[in-house]
C-alpha positions in Angstrom: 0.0 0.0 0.0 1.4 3.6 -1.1 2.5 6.2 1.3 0.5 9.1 1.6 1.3 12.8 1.5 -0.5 15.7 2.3 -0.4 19.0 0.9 -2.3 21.7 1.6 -1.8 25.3 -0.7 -2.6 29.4 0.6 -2.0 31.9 -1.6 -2.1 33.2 -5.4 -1.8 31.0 -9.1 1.6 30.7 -8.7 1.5 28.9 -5.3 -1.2 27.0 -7.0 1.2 25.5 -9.3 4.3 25.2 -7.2 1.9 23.0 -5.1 0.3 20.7 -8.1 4.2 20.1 -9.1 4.8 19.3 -5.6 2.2 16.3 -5.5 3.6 15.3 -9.0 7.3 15.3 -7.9 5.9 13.2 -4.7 3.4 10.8 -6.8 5.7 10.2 -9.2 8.0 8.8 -6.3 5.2 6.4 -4.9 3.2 9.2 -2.8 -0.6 8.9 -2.6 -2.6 11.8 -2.2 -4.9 11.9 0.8 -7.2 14.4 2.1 -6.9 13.5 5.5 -3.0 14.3 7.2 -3.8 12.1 10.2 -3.3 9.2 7.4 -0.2 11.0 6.0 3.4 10.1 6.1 4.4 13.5 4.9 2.8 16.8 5.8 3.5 20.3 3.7 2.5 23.3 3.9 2.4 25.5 0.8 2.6 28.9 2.3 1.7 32.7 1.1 3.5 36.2 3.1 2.4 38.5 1.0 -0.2 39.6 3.9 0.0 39.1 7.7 -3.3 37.5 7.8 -1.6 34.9 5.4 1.4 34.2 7.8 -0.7 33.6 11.0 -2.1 30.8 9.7 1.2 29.3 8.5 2.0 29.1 12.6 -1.6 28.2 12.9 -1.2 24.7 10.8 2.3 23.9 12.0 1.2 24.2 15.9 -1.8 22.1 14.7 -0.2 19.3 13.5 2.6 19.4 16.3 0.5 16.5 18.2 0.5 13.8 14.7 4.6 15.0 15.0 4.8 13.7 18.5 2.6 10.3 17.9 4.5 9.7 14.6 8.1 10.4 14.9 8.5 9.0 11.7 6.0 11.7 9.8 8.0 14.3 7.6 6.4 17.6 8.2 7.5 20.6 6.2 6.9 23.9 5.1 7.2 25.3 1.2 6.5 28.3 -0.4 7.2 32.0 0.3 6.5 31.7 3.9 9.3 29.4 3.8 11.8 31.4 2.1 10.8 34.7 4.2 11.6 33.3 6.8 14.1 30.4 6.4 15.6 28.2 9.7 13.9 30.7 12.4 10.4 28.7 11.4 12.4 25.4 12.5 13.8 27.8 15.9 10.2 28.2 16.3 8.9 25.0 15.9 11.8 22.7 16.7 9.7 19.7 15.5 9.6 20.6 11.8 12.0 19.0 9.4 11.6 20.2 6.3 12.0 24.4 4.9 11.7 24.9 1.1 11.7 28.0 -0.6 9.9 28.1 -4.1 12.9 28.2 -5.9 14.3 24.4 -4.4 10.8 23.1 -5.8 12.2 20.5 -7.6 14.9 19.0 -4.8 11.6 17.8 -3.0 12.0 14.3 -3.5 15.4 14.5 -2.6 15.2 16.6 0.7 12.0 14.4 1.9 13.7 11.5 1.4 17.0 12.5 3.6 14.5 13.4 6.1 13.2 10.3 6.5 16.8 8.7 5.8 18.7 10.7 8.6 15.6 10.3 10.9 15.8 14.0 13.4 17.7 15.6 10.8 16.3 19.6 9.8 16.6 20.3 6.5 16.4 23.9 4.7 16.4 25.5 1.1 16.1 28.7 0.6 18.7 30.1 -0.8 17.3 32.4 -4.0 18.9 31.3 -7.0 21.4 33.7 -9.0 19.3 34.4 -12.2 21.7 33.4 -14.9 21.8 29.7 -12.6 17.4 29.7 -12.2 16.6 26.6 -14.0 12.8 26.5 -14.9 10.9 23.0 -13.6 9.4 21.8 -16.6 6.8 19.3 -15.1 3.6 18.9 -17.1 0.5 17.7 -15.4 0.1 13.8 -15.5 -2.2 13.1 -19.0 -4.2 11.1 -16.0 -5.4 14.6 -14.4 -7.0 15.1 -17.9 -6.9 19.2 -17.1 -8.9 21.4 -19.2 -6.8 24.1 -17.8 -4.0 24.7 -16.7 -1.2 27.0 -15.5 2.2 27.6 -17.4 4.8 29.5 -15.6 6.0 32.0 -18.1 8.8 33.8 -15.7 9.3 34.0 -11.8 10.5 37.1 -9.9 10.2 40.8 -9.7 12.1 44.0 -10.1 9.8 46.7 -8.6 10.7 46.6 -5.1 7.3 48.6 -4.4 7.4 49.7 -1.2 4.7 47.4 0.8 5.7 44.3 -1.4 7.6 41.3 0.1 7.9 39.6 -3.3 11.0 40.3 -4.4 12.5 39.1 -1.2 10.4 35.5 -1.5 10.4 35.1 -5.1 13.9 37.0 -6.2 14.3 38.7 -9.2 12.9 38.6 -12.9 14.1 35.4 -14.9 12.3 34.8 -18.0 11.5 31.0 -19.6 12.8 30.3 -22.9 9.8 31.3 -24.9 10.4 28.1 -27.4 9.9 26.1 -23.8 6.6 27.6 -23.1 5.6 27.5 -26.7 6.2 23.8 -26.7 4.5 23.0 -23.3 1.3 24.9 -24.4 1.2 22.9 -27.8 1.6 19.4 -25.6 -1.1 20.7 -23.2 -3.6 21.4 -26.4 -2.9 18.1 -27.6 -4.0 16.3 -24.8 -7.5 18.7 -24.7 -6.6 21.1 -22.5 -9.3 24.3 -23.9 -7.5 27.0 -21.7 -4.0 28.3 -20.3 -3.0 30.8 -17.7 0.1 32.3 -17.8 2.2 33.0 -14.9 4.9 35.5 -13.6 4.7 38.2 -10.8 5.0 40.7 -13.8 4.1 39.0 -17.0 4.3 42.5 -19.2 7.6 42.6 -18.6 8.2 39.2 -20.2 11.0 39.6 -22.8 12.5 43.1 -21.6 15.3 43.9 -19.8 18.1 42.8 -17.9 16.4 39.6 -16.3 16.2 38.2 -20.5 18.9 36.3 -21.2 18.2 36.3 -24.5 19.0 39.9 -26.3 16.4 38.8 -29.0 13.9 37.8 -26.4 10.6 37.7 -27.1 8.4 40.2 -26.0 5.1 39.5 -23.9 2.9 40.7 -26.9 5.1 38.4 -29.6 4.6 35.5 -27.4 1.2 35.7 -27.1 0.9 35.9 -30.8 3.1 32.9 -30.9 1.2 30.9 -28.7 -2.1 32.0 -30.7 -0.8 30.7 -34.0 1.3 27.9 -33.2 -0.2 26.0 -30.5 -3.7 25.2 -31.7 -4.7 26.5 -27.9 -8.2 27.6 -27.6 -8.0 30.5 -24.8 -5.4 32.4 -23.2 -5.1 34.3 -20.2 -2.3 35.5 -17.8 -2.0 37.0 -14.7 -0.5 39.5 -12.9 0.3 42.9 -14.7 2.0 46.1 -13.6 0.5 49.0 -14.9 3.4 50.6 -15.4 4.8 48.1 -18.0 1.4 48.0 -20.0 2.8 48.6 -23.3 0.7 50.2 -26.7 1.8 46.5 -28.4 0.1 44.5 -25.9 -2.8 46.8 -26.0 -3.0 46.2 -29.4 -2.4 42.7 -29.1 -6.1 42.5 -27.6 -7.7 44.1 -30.4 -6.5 41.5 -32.7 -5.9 38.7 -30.8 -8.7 36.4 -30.9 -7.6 33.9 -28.2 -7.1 36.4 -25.6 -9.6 36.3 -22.9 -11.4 39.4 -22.7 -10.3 39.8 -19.2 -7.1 42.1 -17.6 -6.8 42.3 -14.0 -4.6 45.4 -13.6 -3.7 46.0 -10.1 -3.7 50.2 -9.4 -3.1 49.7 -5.3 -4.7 53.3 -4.9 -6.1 55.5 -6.4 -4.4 58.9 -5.2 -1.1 60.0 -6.6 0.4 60.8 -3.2 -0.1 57.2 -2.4 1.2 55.7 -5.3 4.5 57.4 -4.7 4.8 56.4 -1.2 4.2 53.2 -2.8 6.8 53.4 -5.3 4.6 52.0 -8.4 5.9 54.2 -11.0 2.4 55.7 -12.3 0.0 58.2 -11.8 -3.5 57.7 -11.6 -3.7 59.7 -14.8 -1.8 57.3 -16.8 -3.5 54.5 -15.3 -6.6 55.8 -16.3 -5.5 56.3 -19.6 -4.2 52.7 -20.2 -7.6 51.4 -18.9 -9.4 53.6 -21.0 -7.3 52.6 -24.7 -7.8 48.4 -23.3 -11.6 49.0 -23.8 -10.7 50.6 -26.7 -9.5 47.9 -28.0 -11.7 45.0 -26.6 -14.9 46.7 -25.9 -15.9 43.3 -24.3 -13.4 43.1 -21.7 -13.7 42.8 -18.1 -11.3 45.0 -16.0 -10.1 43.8 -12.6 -7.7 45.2 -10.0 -6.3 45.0 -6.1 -6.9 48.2 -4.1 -4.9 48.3 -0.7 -6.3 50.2 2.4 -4.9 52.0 5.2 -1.6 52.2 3.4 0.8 54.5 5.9 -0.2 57.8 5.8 -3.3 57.7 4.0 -5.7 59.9 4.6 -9.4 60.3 4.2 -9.0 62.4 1.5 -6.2 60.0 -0.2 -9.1 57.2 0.4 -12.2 59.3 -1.3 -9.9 59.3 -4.5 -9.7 55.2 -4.5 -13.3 55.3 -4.2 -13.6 57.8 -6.6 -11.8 55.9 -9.2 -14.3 52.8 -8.8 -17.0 55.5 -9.6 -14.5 56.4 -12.8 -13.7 52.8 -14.4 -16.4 50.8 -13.1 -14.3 47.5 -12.9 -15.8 44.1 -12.9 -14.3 42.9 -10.1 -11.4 43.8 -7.3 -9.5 42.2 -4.6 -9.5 44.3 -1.6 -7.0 44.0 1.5 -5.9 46.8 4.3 -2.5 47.1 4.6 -0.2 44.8 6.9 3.3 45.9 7.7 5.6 43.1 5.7 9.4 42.5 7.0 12.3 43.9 4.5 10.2 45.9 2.3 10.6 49.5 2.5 7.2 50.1 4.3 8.1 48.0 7.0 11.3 49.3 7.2 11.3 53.2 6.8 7.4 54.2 7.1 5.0 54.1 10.1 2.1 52.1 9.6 -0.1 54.9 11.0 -3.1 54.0 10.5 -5.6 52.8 13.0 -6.7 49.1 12.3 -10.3 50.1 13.0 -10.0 52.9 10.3 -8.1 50.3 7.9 -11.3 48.0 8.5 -14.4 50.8 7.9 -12.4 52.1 4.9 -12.4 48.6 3.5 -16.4 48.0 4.1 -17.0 51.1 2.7 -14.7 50.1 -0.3 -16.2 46.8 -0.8 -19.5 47.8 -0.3 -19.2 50.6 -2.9 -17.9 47.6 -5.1 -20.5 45.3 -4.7 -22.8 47.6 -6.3 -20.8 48.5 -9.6 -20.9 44.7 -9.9 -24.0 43.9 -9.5 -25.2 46.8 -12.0 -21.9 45.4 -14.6 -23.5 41.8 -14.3 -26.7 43.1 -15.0 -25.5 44.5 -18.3 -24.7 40.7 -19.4 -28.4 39.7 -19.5 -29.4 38.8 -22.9 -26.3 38.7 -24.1 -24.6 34.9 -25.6 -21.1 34.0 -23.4 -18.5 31.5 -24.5 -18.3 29.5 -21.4 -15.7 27.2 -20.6 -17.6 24.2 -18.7 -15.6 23.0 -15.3 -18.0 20.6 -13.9 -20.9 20.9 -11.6 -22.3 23.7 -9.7 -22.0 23.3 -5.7 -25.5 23.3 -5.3 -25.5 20.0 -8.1 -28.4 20.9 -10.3 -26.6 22.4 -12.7 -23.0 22.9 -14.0 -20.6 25.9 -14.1 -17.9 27.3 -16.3 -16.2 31.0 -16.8 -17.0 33.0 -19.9 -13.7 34.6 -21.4 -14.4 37.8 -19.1 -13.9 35.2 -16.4 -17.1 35.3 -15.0 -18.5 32.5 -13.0 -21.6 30.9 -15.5 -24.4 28.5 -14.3 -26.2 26.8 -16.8 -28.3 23.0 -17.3 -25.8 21.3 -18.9 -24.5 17.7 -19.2 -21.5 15.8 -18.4 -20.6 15.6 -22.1 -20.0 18.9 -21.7 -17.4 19.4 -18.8 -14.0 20.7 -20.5 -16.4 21.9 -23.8 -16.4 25.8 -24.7 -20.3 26.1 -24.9 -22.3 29.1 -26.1 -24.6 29.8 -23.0 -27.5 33.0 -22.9 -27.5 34.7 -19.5 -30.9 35.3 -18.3 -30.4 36.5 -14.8 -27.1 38.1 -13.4 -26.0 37.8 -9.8 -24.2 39.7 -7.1 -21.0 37.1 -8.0 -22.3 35.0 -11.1 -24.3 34.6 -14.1 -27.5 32.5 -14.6 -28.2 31.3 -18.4 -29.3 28.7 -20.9 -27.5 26.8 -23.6 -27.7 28.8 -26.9 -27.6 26.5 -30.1 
């Protein structure tokens, strides 16, 4: 009977797939899946610190399973991901019982460093070291043809160069290294050949795929050339990618989407605020004007899309006035969707370094209701616009509630329809007839 492994993932896409690779590496070496960690011989945690909230319960899990750790000796309990690499061999000062530290860049030594673990019984491993970018090697691991994906993720670069000033990412995920663009060509051609309908491509700043320093290749391509290669050579049905700095939002790429016929019609565009005072404390390299104006030329081009962003409140400083012009800008682009987080002081960054976090929590929390709230109603009234009209729906399986199945349309909306099992992993033409607070109702349209 296989040994089991359990793996449980916080965080963003790119956590996602570090975690999917991690049960491949471990399945791949005789590792069962299970559910439950009580029946595991190996315990991870796949962690996220771009937010406080998101580190507590990193502590939270490892205390929990402290007591399988003291029945089981044996068990292999570890933490991966950027939790991991933020905070390196203190987490195993902390918690003296846990063996294993991997930071996302020693993905691929997993088999290797579990295995020692259980070899050199007591022994505390850690890797998290960040790679030099000229020696980053990309893990090319493609999903099992068992998993039978309809989607899937394709990691397109890793890193960032921003350094904006609340942002712990370049200190967890290091700096910009592209993939070879003939690499992710080829993986996406494989992945449509076994039926996959769908890819999302991944990088902490895809736009700047191709361009600077961080490209090895002086003819790199850039993000808008490899899009159109992936269009025309891969025989993929849908692309979409994720996440974007405004600030490297280029005129090509913009233009990419108006002729582009595989690109979702969806861009999530994170603006953090929406006052310029704000923005440079933040160090994001835009003004709201220019923002505006990139948002404004994307529905130029693809009157159909669906904007997204991430707002951040409470950010030090702000005041109520440097609020109001957040809200104000919801009120002015009217996007589809947001994610919305107060600030949390994060270690090394230049926020948590240099400025006071100055903001009462309670003030951080009202700000956000009122945010959200004021949100909530744009996107009801935006979902409302969708009635009537025919979506291309990408069918996932079926809805929670069972009586009928569910898919995303290429704005990335969340589609309920009565469909069929034939048509799970099927792009479908569906009507909406009733929009939602958070999803679309329809019928199948012939």
């Amino acid at each position: 009977m296989a040994e089991k492994f359990y793996l449980k993932t916080y965080g963003c896409q790119m956590n996602e797939l570090d975690g999917a690779q991690m049960g491949r590496l471990l399945a791949r070496q005789g590792y069962a899946p299970t559910s439950d960690p009580e029946e595991a011989s190996v315990i991870l945690i796949n962690t996220c610190s771009i937010r406080e909230k998101a580190s507590q319960k990193v502590y939270s899990d490892v205390g929990r399973f402290r007591s399988l750790k003291l029945k089981n000796p044996d068990l292999v309990l570890g933490v991966t991901g950027c939790q991991a690499q933020a905070e390196g061999v203190h987490l195993q000062k902390r918690f003296p019982y846990l063996d294993l530290v991997l930071g996302p860049d020693h993905t691929g030594r997993l088999p290797e460093l579990v295995e020692r673990v259980r070899r050199e019984g007591g022994q505390h491993l850690a890797a998290v070291k960040l790679e030099k970018r000229e020696e980053y090697q990309f893990l090319n691991l493609l999903p099992d043809e068992e998993e039978g994906a309809h989607k899937a993720f394709v990691t397109i670069m890793k890193g960032c160069d921003n350094f904006c000033s609340f942002c712990i990412v370049p200190f967890v995920r290091g700096r910009e290294v592209c993939r070879d663009a003939d690499e992710i060509v080829a993986e996406v051609r494989e992945l449509a050949e076994r039926g996959t309908q769908e890819v999302t491509l991944l990088g902490q700043n895809v736009n700047s795929y191709g361009v600077g320093r961080h490209a090895r290749d002086p003819n790199a391509l850039s993000f808008p050339r490899l899009l159109r290669r992936l269009a025309e050579e891969t025989g993929i049905r849908r692309i979409r990618f994720t996440t974007s700095h405004p600030k490297d939002l280029s005129d090509e790429l913009i233009e990419e989407f108006r002729v582009n016929g595989k690109l979702a019609s969806h861009f999530h565009l994170p603006v953090q605020s929406g006052s310029d005072a704000v923005l440079e404390r933040m160090y994001r390299g835009y003004t709201r004007e220019e923002y505006v104006a990139k948002a404004r030329r994307l529905r130029e081009a693809r009157p159909d899309i669906a904007l997204g962003t991430d707002l951040i409140v409470g950010f030090c400083g702000e005041t109520e006035e440097e609020f109001q012009a957040s809200m104000d800008l919801l009120e002015e682009l009217r996007y589809d969707s947001i994610y919305s987080f107060v600030y949390s002081e994060r270690p090394k960054t230049t926020a948590g370094l240099y400025f006071k976090d100055d903001v009462p929590e309670e003030v951080k929390q009202e700000r956000l209701q009122r945010l959200q709230a004021l949100q909530n109603r744009i996107g009801w009234e935006k979902n409302r616009a969708y009635e009537g009209r025919v979506l291309e729906v990408l069918v996932e399986g079926p809805s929670r509630s069972g009586d009928t199945y569910a898919g995303r349309s290429s704005q990335n909306h969340v589609v309920h329809f009565a469909g069929t099992e034939g048509d799970v992993g099927r792009i479908v033409k569906v009507r909406v007839t009733h929009a939602g607070a958070n999803s679309l109702i329809g019928a199948k349209h012939d």
